[in-house]
PATIKE-667555 format. One record per residue (C-alpha): residue in one letter; x, y, z; residue number from 1. Coordinates in steps of 0.5 Angstrom, whole numbers. Example, Ala and Ser with C-alpha at 12.3 -4.5 7.8 and 13.67 -1.06 7.14 Angstrom:
# residues 2
[pt 'A',[25,-9,16],1]
[pt 'S',[27,-2,14],2]
//
This chain:
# residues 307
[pt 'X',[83,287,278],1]
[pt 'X',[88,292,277],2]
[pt 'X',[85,299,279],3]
[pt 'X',[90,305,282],4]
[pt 'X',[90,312,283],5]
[pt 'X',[97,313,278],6]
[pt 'X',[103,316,282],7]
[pt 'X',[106,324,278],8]
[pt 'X',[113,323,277],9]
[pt 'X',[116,331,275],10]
[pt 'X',[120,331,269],11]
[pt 'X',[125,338,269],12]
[pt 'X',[126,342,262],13]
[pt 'X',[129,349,260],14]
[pt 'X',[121,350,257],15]
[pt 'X',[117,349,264],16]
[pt 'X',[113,352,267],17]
[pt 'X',[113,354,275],18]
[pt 'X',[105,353,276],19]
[pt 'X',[102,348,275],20]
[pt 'X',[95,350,278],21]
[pt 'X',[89,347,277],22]
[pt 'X',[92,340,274],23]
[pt 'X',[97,339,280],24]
[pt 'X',[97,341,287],25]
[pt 'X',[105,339,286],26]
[pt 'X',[109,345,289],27]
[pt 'X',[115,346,283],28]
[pt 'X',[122,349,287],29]
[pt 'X',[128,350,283],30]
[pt 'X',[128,348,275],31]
[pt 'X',[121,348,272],32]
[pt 'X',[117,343,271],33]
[pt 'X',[116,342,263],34]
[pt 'X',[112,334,265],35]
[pt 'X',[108,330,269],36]
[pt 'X',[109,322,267],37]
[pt 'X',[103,318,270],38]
[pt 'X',[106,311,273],39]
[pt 'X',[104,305,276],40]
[pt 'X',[103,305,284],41]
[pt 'X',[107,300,285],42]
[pt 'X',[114,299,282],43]
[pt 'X',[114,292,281],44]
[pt 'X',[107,293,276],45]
[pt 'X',[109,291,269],46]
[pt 'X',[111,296,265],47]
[pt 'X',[104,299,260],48]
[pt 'X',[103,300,253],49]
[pt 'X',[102,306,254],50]
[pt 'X',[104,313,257],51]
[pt 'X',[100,319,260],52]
[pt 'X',[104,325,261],53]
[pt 'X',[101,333,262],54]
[pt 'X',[106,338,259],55]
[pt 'X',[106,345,261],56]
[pt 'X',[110,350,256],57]
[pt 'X',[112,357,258],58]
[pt 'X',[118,356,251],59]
[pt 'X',[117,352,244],60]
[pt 'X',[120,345,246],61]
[pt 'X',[125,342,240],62]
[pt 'X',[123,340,234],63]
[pt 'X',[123,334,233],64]
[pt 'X',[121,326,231],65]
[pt 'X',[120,319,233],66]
[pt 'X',[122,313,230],67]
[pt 'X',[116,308,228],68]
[pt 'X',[116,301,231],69]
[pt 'X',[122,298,226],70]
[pt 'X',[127,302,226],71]
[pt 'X',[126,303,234],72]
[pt 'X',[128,296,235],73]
[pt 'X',[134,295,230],74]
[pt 'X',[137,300,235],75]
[pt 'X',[135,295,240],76]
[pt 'X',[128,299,244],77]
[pt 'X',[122,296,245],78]
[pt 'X',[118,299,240],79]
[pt 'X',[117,306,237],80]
[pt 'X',[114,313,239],81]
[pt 'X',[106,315,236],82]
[pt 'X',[103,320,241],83]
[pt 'X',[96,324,241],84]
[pt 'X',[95,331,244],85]
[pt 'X',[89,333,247],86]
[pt 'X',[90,341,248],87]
[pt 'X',[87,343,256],88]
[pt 'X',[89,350,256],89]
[pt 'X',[93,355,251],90]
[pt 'X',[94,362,251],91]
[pt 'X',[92,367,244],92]
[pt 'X',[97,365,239],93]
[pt 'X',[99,359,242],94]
[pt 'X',[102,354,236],95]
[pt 'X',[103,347,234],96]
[pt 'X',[108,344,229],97]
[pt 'X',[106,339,225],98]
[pt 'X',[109,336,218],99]
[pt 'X',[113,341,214],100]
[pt 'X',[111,346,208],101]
[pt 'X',[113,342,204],102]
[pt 'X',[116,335,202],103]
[pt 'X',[124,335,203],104]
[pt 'X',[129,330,200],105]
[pt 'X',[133,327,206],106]
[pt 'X',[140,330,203],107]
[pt 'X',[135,337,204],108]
[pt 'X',[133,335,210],109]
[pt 'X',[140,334,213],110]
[pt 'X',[142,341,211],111]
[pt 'X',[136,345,214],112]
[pt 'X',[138,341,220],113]
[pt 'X',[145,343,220],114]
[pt 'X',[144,350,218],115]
[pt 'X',[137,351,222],116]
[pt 'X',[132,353,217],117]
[pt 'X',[128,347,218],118]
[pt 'X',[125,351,225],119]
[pt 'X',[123,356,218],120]
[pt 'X',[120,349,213],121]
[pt 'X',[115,347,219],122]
[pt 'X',[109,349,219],123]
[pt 'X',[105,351,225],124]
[pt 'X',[98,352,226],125]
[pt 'X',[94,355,233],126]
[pt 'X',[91,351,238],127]
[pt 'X',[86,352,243],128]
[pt 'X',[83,348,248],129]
[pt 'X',[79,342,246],130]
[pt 'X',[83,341,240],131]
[pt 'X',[86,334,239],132]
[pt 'X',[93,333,235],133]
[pt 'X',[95,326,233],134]
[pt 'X',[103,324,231],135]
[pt 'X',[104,319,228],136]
[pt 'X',[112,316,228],137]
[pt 'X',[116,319,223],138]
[pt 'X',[113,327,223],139]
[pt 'X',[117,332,224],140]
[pt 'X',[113,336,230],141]
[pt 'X',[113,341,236],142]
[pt 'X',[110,344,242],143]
[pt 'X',[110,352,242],144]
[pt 'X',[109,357,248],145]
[pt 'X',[103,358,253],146]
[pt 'X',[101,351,252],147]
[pt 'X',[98,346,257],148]
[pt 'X',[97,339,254],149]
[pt 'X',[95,331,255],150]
[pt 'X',[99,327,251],151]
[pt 'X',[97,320,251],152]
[pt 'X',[104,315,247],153]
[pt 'X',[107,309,246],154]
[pt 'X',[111,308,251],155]
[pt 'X',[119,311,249],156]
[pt 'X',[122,316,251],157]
[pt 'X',[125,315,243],158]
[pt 'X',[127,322,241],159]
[pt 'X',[131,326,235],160]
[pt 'X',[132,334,235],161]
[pt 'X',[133,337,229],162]
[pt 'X',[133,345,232],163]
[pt 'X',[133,346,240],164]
[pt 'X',[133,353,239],165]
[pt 'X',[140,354,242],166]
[pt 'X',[140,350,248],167]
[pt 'X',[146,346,249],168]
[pt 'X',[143,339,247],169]
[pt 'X',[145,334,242],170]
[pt 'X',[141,334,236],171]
[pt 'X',[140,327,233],172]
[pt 'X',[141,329,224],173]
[pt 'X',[143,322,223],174]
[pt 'X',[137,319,226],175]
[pt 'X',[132,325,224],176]
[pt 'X',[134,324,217],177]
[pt 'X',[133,316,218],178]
[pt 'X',[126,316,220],179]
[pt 'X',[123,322,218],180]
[pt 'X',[118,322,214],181]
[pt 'X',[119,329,211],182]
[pt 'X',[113,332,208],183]
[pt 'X',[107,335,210],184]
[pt 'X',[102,332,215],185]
[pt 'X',[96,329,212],186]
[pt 'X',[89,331,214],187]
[pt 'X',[87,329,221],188]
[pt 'X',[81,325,222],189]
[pt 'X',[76,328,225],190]
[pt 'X',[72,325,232],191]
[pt 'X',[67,319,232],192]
[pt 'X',[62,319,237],193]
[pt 'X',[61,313,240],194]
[pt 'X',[54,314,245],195]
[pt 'X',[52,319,248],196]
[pt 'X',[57,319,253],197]
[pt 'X',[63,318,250],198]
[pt 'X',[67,321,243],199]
[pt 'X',[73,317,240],200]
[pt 'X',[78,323,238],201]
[pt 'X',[83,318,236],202]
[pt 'X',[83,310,234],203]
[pt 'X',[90,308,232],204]
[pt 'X',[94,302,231],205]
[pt 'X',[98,303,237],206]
[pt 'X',[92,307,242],207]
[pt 'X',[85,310,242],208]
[pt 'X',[84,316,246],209]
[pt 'X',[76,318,248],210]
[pt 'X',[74,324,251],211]
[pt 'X',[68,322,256],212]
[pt 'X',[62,327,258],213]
[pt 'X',[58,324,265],214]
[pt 'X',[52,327,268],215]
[pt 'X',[52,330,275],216]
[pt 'X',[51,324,280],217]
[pt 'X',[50,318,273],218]
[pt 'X',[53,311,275],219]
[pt 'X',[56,307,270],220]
[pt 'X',[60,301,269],221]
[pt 'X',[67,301,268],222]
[pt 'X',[69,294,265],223]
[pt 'X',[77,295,263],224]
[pt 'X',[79,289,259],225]
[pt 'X',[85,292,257],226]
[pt 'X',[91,297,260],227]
[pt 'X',[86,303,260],228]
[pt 'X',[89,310,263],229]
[pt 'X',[83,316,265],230]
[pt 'X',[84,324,267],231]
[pt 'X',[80,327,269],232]
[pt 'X',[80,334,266],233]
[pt 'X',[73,338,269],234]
[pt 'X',[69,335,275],235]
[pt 'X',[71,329,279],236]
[pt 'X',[68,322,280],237]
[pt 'X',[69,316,285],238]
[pt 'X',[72,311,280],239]
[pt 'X',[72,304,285],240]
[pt 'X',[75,307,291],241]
[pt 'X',[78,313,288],242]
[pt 'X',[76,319,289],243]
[pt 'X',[79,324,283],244]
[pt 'X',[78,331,281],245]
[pt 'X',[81,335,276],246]
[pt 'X',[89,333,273],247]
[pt 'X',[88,326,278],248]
[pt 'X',[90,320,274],249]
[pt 'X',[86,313,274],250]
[pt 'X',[89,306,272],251]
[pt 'X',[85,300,270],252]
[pt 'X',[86,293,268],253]
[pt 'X',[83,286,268],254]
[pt 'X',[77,287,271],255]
[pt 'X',[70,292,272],256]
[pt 'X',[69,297,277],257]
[pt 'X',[64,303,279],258]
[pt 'X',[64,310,277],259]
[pt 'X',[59,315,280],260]
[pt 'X',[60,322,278],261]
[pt 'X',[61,328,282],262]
[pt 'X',[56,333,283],263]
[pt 'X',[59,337,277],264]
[pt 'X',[59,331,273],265]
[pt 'X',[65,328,269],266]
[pt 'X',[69,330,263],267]
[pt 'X',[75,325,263],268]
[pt 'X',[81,323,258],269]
[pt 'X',[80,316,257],270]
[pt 'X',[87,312,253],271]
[pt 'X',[88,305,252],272]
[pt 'X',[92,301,246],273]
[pt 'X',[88,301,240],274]
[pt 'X',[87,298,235],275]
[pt 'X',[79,299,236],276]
[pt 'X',[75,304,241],277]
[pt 'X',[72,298,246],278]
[pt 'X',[65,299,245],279]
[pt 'X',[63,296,253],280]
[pt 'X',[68,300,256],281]
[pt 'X',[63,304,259],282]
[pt 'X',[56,303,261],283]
[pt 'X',[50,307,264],284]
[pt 'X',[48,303,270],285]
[pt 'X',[42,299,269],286]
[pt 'X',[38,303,275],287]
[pt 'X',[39,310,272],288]
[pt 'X',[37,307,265],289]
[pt 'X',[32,305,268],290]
[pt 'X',[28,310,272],291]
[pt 'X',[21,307,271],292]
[pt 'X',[22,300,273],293]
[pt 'X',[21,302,281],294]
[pt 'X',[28,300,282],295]
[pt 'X',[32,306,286],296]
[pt 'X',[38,309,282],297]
[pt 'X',[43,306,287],298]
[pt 'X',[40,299,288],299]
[pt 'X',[44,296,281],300]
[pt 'X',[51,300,283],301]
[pt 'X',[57,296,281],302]
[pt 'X',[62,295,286],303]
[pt 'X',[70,294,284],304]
[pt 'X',[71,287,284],305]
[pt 'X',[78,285,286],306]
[pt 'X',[82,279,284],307]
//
């Protein structure tokens, strides 16, 4: 079993912030910080599915788009860019972009790119923390101001700016216009509640997002089939032989492994390729479940087994 404490890497951006507090101890001297892209530990490990990031937004970031599995790899990539956000934390009036105010013909489309009235066609809605945002390929989209976030996505770096808010980068209106799907968002689906513990925010082809409440001191299961990513966002856990708290990422694969939740409980992110939420994921040890078998609450903890 593959069972990691996922290594931070920073990612500089003109809209970052200087502070990470409380989701990284990281220390930011210089550029701002915008990312934090959750890696393997070792750098010879295959290159997941997916990719966990944490952004941190002090100014709006571009508008922009990604490209869908097709087109990605008719220009030569891997795969293309779905991604989900899941809002940890966001000053009063902090705004999101999703789809358009209305539908737009690609030639509208590129002539609202070169004259920047797309940043007016947009539609923005507020945001604030617990919300849950998904994004498929091909919808045009941006983070606003005053934001913290989880993003789970496909793992690419795949992206066309149609407005950059006059920083000096390139915008992308060929491939914005070939990829868009430039119309209004339709309605999200709304969270499923898989047990007591666990809620399915997202569950997409590409990807299911979940969100995990564990009691204070409760033991589980983790039995990982697949490339599964957890965050913890409040409280902490020993998950294997990891110790995380708040902002720390865990990575799991092939295998199974303890999780006993920290004196404050648990709440965690929790991402793996989709297309179905993995209904044994995560399991309340036997002993706790069970109280009045006579059985002590740690005489049936599950131990991370190596392989």
């Amino acid at each position: 079993m593959a069972i990691e404490h996922a290594s931070a890497q920073v990612a500089r951006k003109p809209w970052g912030v200087v502070d990470l507090h409380p989701w990284s101890s990281i220390a930011v001297s210089g550029d701002r910080v915008g990312e934090l892209r959750f890696q393997r530990a070792h750098d010879y490990a295959p290159i997941p599915a997916l990719l966990l990031k944490l952004l941190f937004t002090n100014e709006p970031l571009s508008i922009q788009v990604h490209p869908d599995d097709e087109y990605a790899r008719a220009i030569g990539l891997p795969n293309g860019k779905t991604e989900a956000w899941y809002i940890l934390a966001a000053i009063p009036g902090a705004q999101v972009a999703l789809g358009l105010k209305r539908r737009l013909t690609p030639p509208e489309l590129r002539a609202a790119i070169g004259d920047g009235s797309i940043a007016e066609l947009v539609h923005w809605r507020p945001v604030a923390t617990g919300d849950v945002i998904f994004v498929p390929a091909g919808t045009i989209h941006a983070i606003g101001a005053g934001i913290v976030l989880a993003e789970i996505q496909q793992h690419s770096d795949a992206t066309f700016r149609l407005f950059d808010y006059g920083r000096p980068r390139a915008l992308h209106a060929d491939e914005a216009v070939a990829v868009a799907d430039a119309k209004p968002a339709p309605a999200q689906s709304g969270p499923r509640r898989l047990t007591a513990a666990r809620t399915a925010l997202i569950a997409s082809p590409h990807f299911v997002l979940e969100r995990v409440v564990l009691p204070a001191n409760s033991h589980w299961a983790l039995d990982a089939k697949r490339e599964t990513w957890i965050m913890a966002i409040e409280g902490g856990a020993r998950i294997g032989a990891i110790s995380a708290s708040v902002g720390d990422v865990v990575f799991a694969e092939a295998g199974r492994a303890g999780i006993e939740a920290a004196p404050a409980g648990l709440t965690a992110l929790v991402a793996y390729p989709g297309p179905d939420p993995a209904m044994t994921l995560l399991v309340e040890s036997a002993a706790q479940a069970n109280p009045a078998d006579g059985r002590s609450p740690n005489s049936n903890k599950i131990v991370e087994v190596q392989s």
